[in-house]
C-alpha positions, -999 to 999 in steps of 0.1 A, spaced: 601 -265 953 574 -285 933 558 -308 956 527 -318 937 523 -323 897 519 -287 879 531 -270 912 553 -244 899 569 -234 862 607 -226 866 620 -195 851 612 -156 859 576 -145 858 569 -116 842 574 -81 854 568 -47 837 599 -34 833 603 5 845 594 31 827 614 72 831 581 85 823 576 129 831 541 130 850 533 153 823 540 158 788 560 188 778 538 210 759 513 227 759 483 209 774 505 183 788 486 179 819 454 172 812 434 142 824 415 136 798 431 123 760 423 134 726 426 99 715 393 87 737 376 102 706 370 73 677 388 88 645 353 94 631 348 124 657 383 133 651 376 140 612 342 154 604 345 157 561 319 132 547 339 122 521 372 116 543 351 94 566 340 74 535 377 67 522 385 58 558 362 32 562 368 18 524 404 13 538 396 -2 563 376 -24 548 398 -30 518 435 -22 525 457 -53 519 483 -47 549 454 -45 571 439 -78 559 475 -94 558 475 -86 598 441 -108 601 460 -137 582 497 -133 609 465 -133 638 453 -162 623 492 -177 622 496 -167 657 464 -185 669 470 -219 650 508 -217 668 491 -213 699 471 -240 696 496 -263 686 513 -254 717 483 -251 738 482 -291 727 511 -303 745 494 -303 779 472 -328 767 475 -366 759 482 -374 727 465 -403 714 472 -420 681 468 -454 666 495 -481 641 483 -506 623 502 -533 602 501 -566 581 530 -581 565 536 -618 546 570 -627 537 598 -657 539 614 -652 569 601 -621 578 581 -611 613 562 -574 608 583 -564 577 615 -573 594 640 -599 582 638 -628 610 651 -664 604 621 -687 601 632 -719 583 623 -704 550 588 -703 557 564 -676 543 541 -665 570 515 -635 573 514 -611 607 490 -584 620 493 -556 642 467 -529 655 475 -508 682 462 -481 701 486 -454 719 487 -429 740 515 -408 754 514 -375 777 539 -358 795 543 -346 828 542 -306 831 563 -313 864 586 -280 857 562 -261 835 584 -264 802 551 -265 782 529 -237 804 558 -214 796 562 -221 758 520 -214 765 525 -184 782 550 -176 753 526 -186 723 501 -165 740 519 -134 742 526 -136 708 488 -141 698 482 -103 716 511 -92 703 496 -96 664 465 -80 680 483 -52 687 503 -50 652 474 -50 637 455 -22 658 485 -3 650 482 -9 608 439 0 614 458 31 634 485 45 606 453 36 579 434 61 592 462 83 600 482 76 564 444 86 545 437 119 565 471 130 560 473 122 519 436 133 517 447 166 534 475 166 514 454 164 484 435 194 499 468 215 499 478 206 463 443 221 452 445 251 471 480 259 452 467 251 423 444 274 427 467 301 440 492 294 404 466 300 385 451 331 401 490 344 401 493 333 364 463 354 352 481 382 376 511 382 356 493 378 325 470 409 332 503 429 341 518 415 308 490 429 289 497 464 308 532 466 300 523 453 262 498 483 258 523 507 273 547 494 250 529 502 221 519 532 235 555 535 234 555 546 274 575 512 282 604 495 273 608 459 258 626 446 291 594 455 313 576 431 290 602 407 290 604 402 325 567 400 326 568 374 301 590 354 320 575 361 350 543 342 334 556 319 320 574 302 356 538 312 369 522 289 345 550 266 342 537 254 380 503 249 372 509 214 351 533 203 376 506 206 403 480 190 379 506 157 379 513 156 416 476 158 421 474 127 403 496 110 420 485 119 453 453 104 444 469 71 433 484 72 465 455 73 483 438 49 461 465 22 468 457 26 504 422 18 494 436 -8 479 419 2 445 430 9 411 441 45 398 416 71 393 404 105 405 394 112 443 356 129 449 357 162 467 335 187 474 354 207 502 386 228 499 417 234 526 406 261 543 372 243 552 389 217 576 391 232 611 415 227 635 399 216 671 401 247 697 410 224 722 434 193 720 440 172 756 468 148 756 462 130 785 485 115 809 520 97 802 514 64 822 478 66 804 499 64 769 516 31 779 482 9 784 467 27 748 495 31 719 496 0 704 526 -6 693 538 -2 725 512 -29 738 529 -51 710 563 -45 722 554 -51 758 537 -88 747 568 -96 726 590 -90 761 562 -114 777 567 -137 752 607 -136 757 608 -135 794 582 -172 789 610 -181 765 639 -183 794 615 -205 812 612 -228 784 650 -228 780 651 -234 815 629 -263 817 652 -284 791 679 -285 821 655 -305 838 642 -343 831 608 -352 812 584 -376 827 563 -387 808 534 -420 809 529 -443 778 505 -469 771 491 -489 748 465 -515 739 461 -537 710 464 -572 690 496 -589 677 496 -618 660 524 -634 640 494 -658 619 471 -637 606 445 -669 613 452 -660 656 445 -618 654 411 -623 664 415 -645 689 425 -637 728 462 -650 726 466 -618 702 461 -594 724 488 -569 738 488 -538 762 517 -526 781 515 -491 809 548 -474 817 565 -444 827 595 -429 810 620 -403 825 646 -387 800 674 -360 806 702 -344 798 736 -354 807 763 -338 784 749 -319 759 785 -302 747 768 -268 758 736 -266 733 716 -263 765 734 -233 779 738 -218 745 700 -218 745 696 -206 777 719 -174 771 705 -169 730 667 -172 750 680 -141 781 696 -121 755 665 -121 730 646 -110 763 674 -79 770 668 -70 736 628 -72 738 632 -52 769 651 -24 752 631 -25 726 599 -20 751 617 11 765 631 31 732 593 22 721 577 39 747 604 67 748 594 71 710 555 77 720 564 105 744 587 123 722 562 120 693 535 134 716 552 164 731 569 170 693 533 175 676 519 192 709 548 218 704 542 218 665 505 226 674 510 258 695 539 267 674 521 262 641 492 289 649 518 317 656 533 308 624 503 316 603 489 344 623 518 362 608 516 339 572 478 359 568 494 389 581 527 386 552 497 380 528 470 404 535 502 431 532 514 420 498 479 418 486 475 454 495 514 461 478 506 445 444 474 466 440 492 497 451 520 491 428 500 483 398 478 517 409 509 534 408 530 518 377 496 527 359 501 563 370 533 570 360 545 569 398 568 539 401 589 517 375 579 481 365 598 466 394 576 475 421 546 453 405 570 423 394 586 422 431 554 427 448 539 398 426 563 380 430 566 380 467 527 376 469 533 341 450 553 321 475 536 339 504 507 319 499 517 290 493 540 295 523 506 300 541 490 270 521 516 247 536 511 260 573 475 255 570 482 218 561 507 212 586 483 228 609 458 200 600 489 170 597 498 178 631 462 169 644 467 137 629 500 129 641 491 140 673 461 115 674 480 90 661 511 96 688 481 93 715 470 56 704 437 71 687 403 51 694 420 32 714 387 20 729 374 7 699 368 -29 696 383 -42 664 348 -52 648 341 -15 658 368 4 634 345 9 604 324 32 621 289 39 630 
């Protein structure tokens, strides 16, 4: 019961709604103590020139400085708000002359012309007796952290989105390298079967096939030249610069993978990932809502008052019989509103069922993404233990076949197969080492990566 002015805000305070979350994370590591993500993303990627496109974007990227902007929204709403509590003061002033007028309005006078002044000060404030306007606060407020949070999440996915296309970028270079190192392969066992042919020891389909095995070889290597370009468009747009080429100095296989990987704790993930943060401050800002619609059931007090001069001859509004002040208190309700009220009082609990879900499936999405790329992680390294293994064989098989094609031994298939099972093997092992490397990053990103980081503090050192 609200015994005293401000005394109590009706509607349900906010509570954190539960959470089914494992006490550890299924995967390998899941039970560490300590995160991954307690490293700043500068730690996380060591390669100089990865470091430097990270900080350009975050310096630079246009989503990221459209998040400062819906901050800057959400504070200037919040302030309006914020407002409310106080008295709001404000002033009128008017001067009329007309035939049988009084303050621009049509009043009998004998068909006189006459001239009338008014200045008035005013000042109105209402009465906080049921909290209506501490709860629309409480609401504005949430909403303020909750663009915090959005945009700690865009500064998160930057960093993440560059590592991953710069790795990407990585990839594409290593299989160029690999098509044109398998085109000059088919091209030297082109020349082979050409000599034998003349030597008239081979037959025109052995060079046939090799033809056409060199020419889908080199057929690749333009194809990877344009996706390198536009890979490094890509990243370029997330620099928020125009087209044009991306400085590197290291390769692929230069990028290490860190030996050890902690994940932390569940309950630990719900106060760092931001966007479940943000989801959690939108709930706050729906569960303030039903307060707000439950406040309108309930009457407004409000005091008024005002102080002034009136005058109906302009000659008498400096004198003392013009001036005019009145005090008083004002109380207004509803009665029958034909349901509105209740309409918004059901629209404001089922926008707060529907922020709660939305809490829930987000922080259900954090765990699954964790243990997914903790799984990908151990999984991943069996995968290309045996990728190098596949590799190192077929090496070994096309220079034993071309040994033994050269000696008479074996027919022309045994080098074309061979070659052409060496081909896709490594880029087959390219593409693990990448995902090797993409899985780090989706892993630091799952874990709400530098999530200690201050926002002035994202640039880096």
């Amino acid at each position: 019961m609200c015994t005293l002015i401000f005394s109590c805000a009706v509607g349900p305070d906010y509570r954190r709604p539960p959470i089914d979350a494992a006490a550890v994370f299924r995967g390998p590591d899941g039970g560490a103590q300590a995160s991954f993500a307690d490293l700043p993303w500068w730690e996380v990627f060591n390669d100089t020139r990865l470091k430097d496109l990270i900080k350009t974007a975050l310096t630079n990227n246009y989503d990221l400085r459209a998040t400062a902007s819906r901050i800057e929204q959400a504070r200037a709403l919040a302030a309006q708000t914020r407002a409310q509590f106080f008295p709001q003061l404000g002033y009128d002033g008017e001067i009329t002359r007309g035939k049988n007028s009084f303050f621009n309005r049509a009043a009998p006078s004998g068909g006189r012309i006459s001239d009338s002044a008014l200045g008035l000060l005013s000042i109105a404030w209402e009465l906080d007796l049921w909290g209506r306007i501490r709860r629309a606060d409480e609401a504005a407020r949430a909403q303020l952290f909750a663009a915090g949070e959005a945009r700690r999440g865009v500064m998160l996915s930057l960093v993440s989105d560059v590592a991953q296309a710069y790795f990407e970028l990585l990839e594409l270079d290593l299989q160029l390298e690999i098509a044109k190192r398998t085109t000059k392969s088919f091209d030297d066992t082109l020349r082979i079967f050409r000599e034998r042919l003349e030597g008239g020891v081979a037959s025109k389909l052995e060079t046939a096939r090799a033809e056409a095995s060199l020419a889908t070889a080199a057929s690749s290597v333009p194809d990877l030249e344009r996706v390198i370009v536009i890979k490094e468009n890509q990243i370029n747009f997330l620099l928020s610069r125009d087209p044009g080429p991306i400085p590197r100095a290291a390769v692929l296989l230069d990028q290490r993978v860190p030996p050890d990987i902690p994940a932390g704790l569940p309950s630990i993930l719900l106060e760092r990932r931001p966007d479940v943060r943000q989801a959690e401050q939108e709930l706050v800002a729906a569960n303030a809502q039903i307060g707000v619609a439950v406040a309108d059931f309930f009457p407004k007090i409000g005091l008024t008052t005002f102080f002034g001069r009136a005058s109906a001859a302009l000659s008498d509004f400096s004198s003392g019989k013009a001036n005019t002040w009145a005090i008083a208190g004002a109380v207004s309700g509803p009665i029958f509103q034909g349901g509105r009220l209740v309409g918004q009082y059901d629209q404001a609990e089922a926008q707060w069922q529907e922020a709660q879900l939305h809490y829930q499936q987000t922080a259900l999405n954090a765990f699954q993404e964790v243990s997914n790329a903790l799984t990908s992680r151990q999984k991943l390294e069996e995968i290309r233990i045996q990728q190098v293994r596949a590799v190192a064989a077929l090496i070994k098989a096309v220079e034993f076949s071309t040994q033994r094609y050269v000696a008479g031994l074996s027919s022309y298939f045994e080098v074309l197969e061979a070659q052409q099972q060496l081909f896709p093997a490594e880029n087959a092992l390219a593409q693990t080492q990448l995902n090797q490397l993409l899985v780090v990053v989706q892993l630091y990103k799952a874990l709400g990566g530098s999530w200690n980081l201050a926002d002035d503090k994202w640039t880096g050192p």
